[in-house]
C-alpha positions in Angstrom: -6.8 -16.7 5.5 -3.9 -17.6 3.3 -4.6 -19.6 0.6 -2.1 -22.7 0.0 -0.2 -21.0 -3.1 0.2 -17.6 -0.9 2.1 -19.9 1.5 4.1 -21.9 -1.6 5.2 -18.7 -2.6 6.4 -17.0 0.9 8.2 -20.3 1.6 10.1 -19.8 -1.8 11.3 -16.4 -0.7 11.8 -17.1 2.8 14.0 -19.6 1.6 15.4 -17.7 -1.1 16.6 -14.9 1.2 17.3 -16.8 4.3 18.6 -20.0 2.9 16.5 -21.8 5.4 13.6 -24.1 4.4 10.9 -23.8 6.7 8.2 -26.5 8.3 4.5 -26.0 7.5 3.7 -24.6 10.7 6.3 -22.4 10.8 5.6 -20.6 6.9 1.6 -20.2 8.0 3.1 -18.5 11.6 5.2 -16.7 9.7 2.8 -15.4 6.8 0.1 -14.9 8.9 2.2 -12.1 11.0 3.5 -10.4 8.4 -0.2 -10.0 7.0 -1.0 -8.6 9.9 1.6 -6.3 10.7 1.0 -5.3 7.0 -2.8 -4.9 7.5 -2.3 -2.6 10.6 1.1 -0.6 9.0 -0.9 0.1 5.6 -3.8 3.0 6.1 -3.7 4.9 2.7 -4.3 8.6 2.4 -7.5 10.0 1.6 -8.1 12.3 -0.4 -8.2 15.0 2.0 -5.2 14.0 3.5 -3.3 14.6 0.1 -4.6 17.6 -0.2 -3.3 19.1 3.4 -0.2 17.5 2.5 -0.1 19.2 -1.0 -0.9 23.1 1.2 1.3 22.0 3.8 4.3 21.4 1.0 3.8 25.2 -1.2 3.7 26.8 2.8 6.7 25.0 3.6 8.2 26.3 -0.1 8.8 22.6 -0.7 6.8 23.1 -4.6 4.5 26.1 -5.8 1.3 26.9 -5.6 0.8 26.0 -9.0 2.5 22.7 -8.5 0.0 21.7 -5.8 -3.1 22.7 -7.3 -1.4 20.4 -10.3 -1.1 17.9 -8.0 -4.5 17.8 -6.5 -6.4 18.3 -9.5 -4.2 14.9 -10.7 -5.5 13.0 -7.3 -8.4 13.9 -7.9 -8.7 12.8 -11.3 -7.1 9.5 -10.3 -9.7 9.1 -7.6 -13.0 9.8 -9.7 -11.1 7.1 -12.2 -10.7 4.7 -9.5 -14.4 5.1 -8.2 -15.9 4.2 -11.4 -13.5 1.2 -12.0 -14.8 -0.1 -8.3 -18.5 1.0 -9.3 -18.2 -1.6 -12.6 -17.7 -4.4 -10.8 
């Protein structure tokens, strides 16, 4: 659900960049779609993911091998950091 200043605020922009105020009804329609097409759109990478990627990019010449193991070893510093933030609350 979208709470009341979440649809304040899309009305604001909606407006904004469609010069167009919009009814109640409308905004939550509105909102509510774009959440969703957002929820089903977004899927972030795992881990594992990033690191095919990274292989796929030094056999493709795209960086180096040294540049991908960099990059990994980054991710998966990033992730352990982002575990323990989630693990604290």
């Amino acid at each position: 659900m979208i709470s009341k200043e979440g649809l304040d605020k899309f009305k604001q922009l909606y407006k904004k960049q469609f010069v167009k105020d919009l009814a109640d009804d409308v905004v939550l329609e509105k909102a509510t779609a774009l959440q969703r097409m957002v929820e089903l759109v977004y899927n972030p990478i795992t881990l594992e993911e990033y690191e095919a990627l990274q292989r796929r990019r030094v056999e493709t010449g795209d960086i180096t091998a040294v540049e991908g193991d960099k990059n990994i070893k980054e991710m998966r510093i990033e992730q352990a950091e982002y575990e323990k933030r989630k693990n604290k609350k």
